[in-house]
N, C-alpha and C positions, 0 to 999 in steps of 0.2 A: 504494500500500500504506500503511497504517497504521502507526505507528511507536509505539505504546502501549507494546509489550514493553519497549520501551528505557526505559519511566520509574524502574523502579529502578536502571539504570546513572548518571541524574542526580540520584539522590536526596541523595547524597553530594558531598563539595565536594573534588575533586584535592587533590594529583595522583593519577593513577591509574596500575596497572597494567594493560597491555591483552593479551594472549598468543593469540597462534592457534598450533595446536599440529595435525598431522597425529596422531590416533591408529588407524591402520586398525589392523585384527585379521587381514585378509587378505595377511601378513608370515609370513615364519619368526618366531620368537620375538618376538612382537610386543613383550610387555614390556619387554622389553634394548631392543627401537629406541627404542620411546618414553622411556623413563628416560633412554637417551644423549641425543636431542634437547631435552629439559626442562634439563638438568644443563647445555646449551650455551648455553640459553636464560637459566638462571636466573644462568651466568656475566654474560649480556650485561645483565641487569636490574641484579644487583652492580652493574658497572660506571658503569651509567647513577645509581646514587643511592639505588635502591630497599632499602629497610632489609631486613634479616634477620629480623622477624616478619611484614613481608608478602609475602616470599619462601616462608618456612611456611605461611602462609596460602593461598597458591596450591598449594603443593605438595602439599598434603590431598588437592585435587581434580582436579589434572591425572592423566588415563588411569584414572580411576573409571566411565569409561562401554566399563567391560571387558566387560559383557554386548550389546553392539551388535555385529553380528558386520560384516565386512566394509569396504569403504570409508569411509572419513568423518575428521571435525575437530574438534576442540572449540577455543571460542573463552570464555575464561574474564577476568574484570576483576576488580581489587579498587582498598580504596583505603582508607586508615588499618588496617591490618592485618588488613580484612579483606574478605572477600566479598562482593560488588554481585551479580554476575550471572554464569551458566555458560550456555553455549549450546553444541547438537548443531550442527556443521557436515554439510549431506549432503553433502558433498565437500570432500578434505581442503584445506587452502589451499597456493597456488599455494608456498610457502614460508612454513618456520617464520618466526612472527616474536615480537617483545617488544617492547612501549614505557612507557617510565615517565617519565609528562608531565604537565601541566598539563590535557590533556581528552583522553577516551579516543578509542581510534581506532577508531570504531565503525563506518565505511562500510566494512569488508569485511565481516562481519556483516552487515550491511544486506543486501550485493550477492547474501550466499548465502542469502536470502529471496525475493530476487527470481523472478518476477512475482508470486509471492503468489495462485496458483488456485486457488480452492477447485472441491474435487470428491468424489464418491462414486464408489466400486470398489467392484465385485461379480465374484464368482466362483462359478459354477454349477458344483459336481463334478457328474456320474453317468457312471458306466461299463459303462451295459446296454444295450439294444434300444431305438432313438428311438419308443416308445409306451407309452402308462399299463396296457396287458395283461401286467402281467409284476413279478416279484418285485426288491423291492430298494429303495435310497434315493438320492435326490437333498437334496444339503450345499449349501449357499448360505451365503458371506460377506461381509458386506458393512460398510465402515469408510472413513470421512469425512475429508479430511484438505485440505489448503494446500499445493501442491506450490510449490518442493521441500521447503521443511523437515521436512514429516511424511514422508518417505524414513526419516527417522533418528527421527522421534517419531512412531510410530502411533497412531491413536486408537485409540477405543472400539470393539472389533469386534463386529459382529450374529452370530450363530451358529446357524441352524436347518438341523434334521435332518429332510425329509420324506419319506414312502412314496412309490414311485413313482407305484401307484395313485391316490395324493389328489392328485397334484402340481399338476394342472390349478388345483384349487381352492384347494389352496394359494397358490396365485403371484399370487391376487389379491389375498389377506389381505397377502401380502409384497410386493405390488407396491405398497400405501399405504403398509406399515411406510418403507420406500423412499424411497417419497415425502415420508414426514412427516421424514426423515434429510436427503434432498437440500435440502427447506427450511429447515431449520434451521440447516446447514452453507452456504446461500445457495451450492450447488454451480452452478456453469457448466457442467458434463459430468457425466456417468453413463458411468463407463468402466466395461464389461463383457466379462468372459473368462468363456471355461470349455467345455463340452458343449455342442454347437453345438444340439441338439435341447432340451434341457433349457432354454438359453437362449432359443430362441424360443416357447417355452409361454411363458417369466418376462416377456418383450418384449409379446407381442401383449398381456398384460395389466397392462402397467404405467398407469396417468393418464396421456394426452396429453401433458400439460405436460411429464411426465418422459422419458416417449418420447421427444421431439422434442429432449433434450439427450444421448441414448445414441449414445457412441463404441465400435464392436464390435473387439474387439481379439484376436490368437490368440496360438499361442505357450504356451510353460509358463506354468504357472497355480498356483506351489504356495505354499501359506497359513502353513507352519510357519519361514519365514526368518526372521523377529527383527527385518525391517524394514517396509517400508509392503506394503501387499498391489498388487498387480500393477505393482511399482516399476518394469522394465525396459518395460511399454507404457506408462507415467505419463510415462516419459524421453520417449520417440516421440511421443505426442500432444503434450508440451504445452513440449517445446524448440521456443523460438522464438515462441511465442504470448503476446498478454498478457492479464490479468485481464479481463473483460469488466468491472469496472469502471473498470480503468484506463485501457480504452478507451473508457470512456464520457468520464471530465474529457478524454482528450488532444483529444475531438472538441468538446466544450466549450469547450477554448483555440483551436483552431483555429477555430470561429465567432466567439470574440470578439474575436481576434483580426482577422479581414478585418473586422467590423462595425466595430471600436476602442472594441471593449468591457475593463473592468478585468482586463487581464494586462501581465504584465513581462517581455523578453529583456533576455537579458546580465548577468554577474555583477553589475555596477554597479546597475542598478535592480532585481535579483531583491533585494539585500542592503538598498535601499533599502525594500522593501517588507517585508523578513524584523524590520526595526528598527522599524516600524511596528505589526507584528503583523498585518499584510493578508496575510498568504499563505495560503490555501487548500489549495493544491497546488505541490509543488516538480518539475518536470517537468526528468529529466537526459537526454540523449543517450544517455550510460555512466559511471558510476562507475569510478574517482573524475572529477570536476568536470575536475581540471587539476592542474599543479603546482605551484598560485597559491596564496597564502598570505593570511590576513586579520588585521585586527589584533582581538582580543576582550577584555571585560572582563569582571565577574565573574557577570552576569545574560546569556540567552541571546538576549538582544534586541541583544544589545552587543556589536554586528559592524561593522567599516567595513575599507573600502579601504588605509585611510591611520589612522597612529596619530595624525595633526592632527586626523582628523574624531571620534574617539572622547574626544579629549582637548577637544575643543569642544563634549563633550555633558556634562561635567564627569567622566568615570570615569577613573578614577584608576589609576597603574600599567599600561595596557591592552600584552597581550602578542601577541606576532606567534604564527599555530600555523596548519597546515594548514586550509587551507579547508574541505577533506571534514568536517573535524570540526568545525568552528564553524556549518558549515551543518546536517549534522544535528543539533548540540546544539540550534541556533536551531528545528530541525522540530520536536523531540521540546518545547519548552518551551514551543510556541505551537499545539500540537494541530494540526501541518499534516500531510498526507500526503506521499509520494513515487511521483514515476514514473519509473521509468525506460522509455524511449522509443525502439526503432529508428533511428537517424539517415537510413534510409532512407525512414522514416514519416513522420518530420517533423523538420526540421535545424533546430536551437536556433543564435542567436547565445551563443558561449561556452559549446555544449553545455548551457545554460540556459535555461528561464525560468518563470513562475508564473503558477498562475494567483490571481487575488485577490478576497478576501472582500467586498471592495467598493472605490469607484474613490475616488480623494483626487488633486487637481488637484496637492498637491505632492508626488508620487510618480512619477519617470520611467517612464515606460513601456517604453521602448525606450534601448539604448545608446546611446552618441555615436556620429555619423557619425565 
């Protein structure tokens, strides 16, 4: 996955504030929970350092995503009194949390990106007699989104009303419209619910190419929730799956891998490659990394093991902080990607490693034995 979104979280120079905050709506009195967890949270931020206008400052915008009905999280950052970045979690976090540090804690955010698939949902109402002899309409919508986060951020929805009679002909008009959405959203699926007959008029006339990515899925089908449209078969198809491009670099590391083509395992030479600016690809097991810590300075290249290796690069002051975070900061600053990777699929030494933009003979490749 791409980690662009995050550029304005580094636009700014620490400390920051980092806050995940559970706000479902699917609560009794949802307000009162959320306003007691905030007031607990913004106790724990006090304490930690964090001044009283960037306290305000968050306070603006915690549980303003009142109009989202049901599950979910928001994960909100500031930093000098004020606002970097607000993100929709689809799923609340596992526990409230607050940090006010030196670099934000941005890999649980990440994690609730994760795999990052793009796809197209359609849904075919009609509720008449499976044939075009007969009065009435068939409703088709369809809207493009990156599971999971588009659960909690819908896109742009398509909306057409046709006569039963025309529908035949219709569905071919809309089986490019379709097509011209799936391309441009670089969908890997065509997940489709709805009218099982209405559906297969719209199927047999979609383009090949889009055909042959159609997931047919049943179940309620209903368009007016406030969330992504056919969210509960979005869950089903694609827990556990990952991006087909993520699956393209992980098969790229593993060829170059046996050939002893330019990649990295293990913290030590992924971090040696990340100072370099060679990374390509940060490929993890599972987030977070570990509960390994790094030393960093104040450019995102300026990562080491030890604060003797950073203090031999001449940076000055270099501070000890979670590795989660010094590693995404180092993704986000050097345009690398991330994958996160099945450990069944492929077991990283140190649940790490990279792949790299290109090969430097002083660059380890591999850990210490």
């Amino acid at each position: 996955m791409r980690l662009a979104f995050l550029e304005p979280l580094y636009a700014e120079p620490g400390p920051y504030v980092s806050v995940y905050l559970d706000t479902s709506r699917d609560v009794d009195r949802p307000e009162r929970a959320i306003d007691l967890r905030w007031r607990r949270l913004r106790e724990s931020l006090s304490r930690q350092g964090a001044g009283r206008a960037l306290l305000n400052a968050l306070e603006e915008v915690v549980g303003s995503d009142a109009e989202l009905p049901g599950a979910h999280g928001q994960a909100v950052f500031a930093a000098h009194d004020t606002l970097v970045l607000d993100g929709e979690l689809p799923s609340p976090p596992a526990r409230d949390s607050a940090r006010y540090g030196t670099l934000p804690d941005a890999m649980p955010l990440v994690t609730q990106h994760v795999p990052e698939i793009p796809y197209l949902a359609v849904v075919v109402h009609y509720g008449g007699l499976p044939t075009a002899d007969t009065h009435g309409w068939v409703t088709l919508e369809a809207e493009a989104g990156t599971w999971p986060a588009s659960t909690v951020t819908p896109g742009e929805r398509l909306r057409r009303r046709v006569a039963v009679a025309t529908w035949h002909r219709a569905a071919v008009r809309l089986g490019h419209r379709l097509d011209e959405r799936a391309r441009h959203a670089r969908a890997d699926a065509v997940v489709v619910g709805g009218d099982e007959w209405a559906c297969n008029v719209l199927l047999r006339r979609l383009p090949r190419g889009l055909r042959d990515r159609v997931v047919r899925v049943g179940g309620p089908t209903p368009t007016d929730t406030g969330r992504a449209l056919l969210e509960p078969q979005l869950d089903h198809v694609f827990r556990g799956r990952m991006a087909v491009h993520d699956r393209e670099l992980v098969d790229l590391f593993v060829s170059r891998r046996a050939g002893g083509g330019p990649v990295s395992e293990g913290l030590a030479a992924v971090v040696a490659a990340l100072q370099r600016g060679q990374v390509a690809a940060l490929l993890l097991n599972r987030p977070p990394v570990s509960a390994r810590r790094l030393w960093v300075g104040a450019l995102p290249t300026q990562l080491a093991l030890t604060e003797a290796e950073l203090v031999s690069f001449g940076v000055r002051a270099p501070r000890e902080e979670p590795a989660d975070e010094a590693l995404v900061r180092a993704l986000v600053g050097t345009g690398a990607e991330l994958v996160v990777v099945p450990e069944p699929e492929l077991r990283l030494p140190e649940q790490v490693g990279a792949l790299l933009r290109y090969a430097d003979a002083g660059t380890p490749s591999r850990r210490p034995p």
